[in-house]
C-alpha positions as CSV (number, residue, x, y, z in Angstrom):
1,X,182.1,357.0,161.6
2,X,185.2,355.1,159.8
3,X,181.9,353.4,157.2
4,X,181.5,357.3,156.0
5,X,185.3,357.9,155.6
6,X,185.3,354.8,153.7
7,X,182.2,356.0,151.4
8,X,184.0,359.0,150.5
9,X,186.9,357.2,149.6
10,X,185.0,355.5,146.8
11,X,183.6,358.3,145.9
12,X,187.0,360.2,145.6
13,X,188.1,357.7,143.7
14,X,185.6,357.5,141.3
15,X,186.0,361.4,140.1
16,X,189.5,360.4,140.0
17,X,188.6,357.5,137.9
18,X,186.4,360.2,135.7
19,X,189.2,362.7,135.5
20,X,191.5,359.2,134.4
21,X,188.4,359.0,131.6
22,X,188.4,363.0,130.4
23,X,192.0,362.6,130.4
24,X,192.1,359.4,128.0
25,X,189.7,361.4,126.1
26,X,191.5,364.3,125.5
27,X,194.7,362.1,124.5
28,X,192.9,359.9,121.6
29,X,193.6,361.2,118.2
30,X,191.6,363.2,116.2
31,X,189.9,360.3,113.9
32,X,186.0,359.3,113.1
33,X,186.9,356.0,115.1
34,X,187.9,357.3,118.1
35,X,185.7,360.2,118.5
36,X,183.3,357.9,118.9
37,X,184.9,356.1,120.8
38,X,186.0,359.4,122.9
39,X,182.2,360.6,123.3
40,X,180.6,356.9,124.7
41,X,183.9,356.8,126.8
42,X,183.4,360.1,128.4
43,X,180.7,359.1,129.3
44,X,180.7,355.5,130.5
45,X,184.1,356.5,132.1
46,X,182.2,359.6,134.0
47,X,178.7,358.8,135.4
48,X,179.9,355.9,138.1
49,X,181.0,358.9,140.1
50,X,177.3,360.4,140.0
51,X,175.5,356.9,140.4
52,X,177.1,356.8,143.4
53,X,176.3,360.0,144.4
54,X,173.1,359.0,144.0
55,X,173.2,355.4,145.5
56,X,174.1,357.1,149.0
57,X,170.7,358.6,148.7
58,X,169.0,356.1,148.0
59,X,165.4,355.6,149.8
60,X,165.4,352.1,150.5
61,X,168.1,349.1,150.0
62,X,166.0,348.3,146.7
63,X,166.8,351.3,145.2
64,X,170.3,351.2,146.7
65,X,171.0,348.2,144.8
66,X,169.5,349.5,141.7
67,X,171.2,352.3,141.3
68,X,174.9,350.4,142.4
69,X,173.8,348.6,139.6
70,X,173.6,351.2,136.9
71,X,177.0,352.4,137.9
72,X,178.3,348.5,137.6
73,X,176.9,348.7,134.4
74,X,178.4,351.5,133.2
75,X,182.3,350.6,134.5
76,X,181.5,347.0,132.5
77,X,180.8,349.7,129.4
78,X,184.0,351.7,130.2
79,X,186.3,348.6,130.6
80,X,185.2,347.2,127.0
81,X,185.8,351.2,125.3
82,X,189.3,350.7,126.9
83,X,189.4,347.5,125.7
84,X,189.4,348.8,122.4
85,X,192.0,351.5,122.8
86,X,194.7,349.4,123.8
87,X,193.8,347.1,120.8
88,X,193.7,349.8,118.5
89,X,197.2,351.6,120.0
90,X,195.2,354.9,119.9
91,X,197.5,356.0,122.6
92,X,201.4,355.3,122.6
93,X,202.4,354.9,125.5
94,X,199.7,353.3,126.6
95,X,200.7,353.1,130.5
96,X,197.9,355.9,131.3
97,X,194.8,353.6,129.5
98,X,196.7,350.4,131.3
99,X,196.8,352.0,134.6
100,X,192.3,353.0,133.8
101,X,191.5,349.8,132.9
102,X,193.3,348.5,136.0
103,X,191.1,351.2,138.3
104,X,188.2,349.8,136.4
105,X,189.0,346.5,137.0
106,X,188.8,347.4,141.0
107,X,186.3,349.2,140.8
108,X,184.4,346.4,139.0
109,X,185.1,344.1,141.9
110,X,183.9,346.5,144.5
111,X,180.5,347.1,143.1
112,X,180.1,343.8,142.3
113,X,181.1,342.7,145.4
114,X,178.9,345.8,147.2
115,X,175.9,345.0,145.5
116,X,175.8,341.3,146.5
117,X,176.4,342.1,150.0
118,X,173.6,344.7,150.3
119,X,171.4,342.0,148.3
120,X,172.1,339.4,150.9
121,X,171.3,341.6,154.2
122,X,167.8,341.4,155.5
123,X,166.2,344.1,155.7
């Protein structure tokens, strides 16, 4: 019973990590650069949530991991677009993209550290 609490945790925290994302978004300037910037960020930033949705269902550990995966992937993505903002300075102050890329620096560690368990459990 506490293993489920803990899964929707993460999963709270990811739509807050997503909301964190829409919310960077929304405060980047209106330039070519960072609207592109804005649309692969919204989107990176947004779909761990849902991968992890769908993780929880997964139908077998295989899948599991696959899909854990996908969302890794996409937090990777999401750390190098705030990467760039901070470079840049799109956003002054810049405590709210500090404090994402921090999130997605934990939440990097967690799936990374998720998927190896799950990958090292027999079946």
């Amino acid at each position: 019973m506490g293993k489920k609490t803990k899964e929707y945790d993460l999963e709270d925290r990811l739509i807050n990590f997503a909301v964190l994302m829409i919310d960077i978004v929304e405060a980047l300037p209106n330039t070519r650069a960072s609207n592109h910037i804005a649309g692969q960020l919204v989107r990176s930033g947004t779909s761990p949530a849902s991968n992890y949705g769908e993780a929880q269902s997964a139908e077998s550990r295989k899948d599991f991991i696959h899909k854990m995966k996908i969302a890794l992937k996409e937090l990777r993505e999401t750390r190098v677009w705030l990467r760039i903002i901070l470079k840049k300075s799109f956003i002054k102050p810049s405590t709210q993209v500090e404090l994402g890329f921090s999130e997605c620096q934990e939440l990097i560690r967690i799936f990374a550290k998720s998927i190896l368990t799950a990958g090292s459990k027999r079946a």
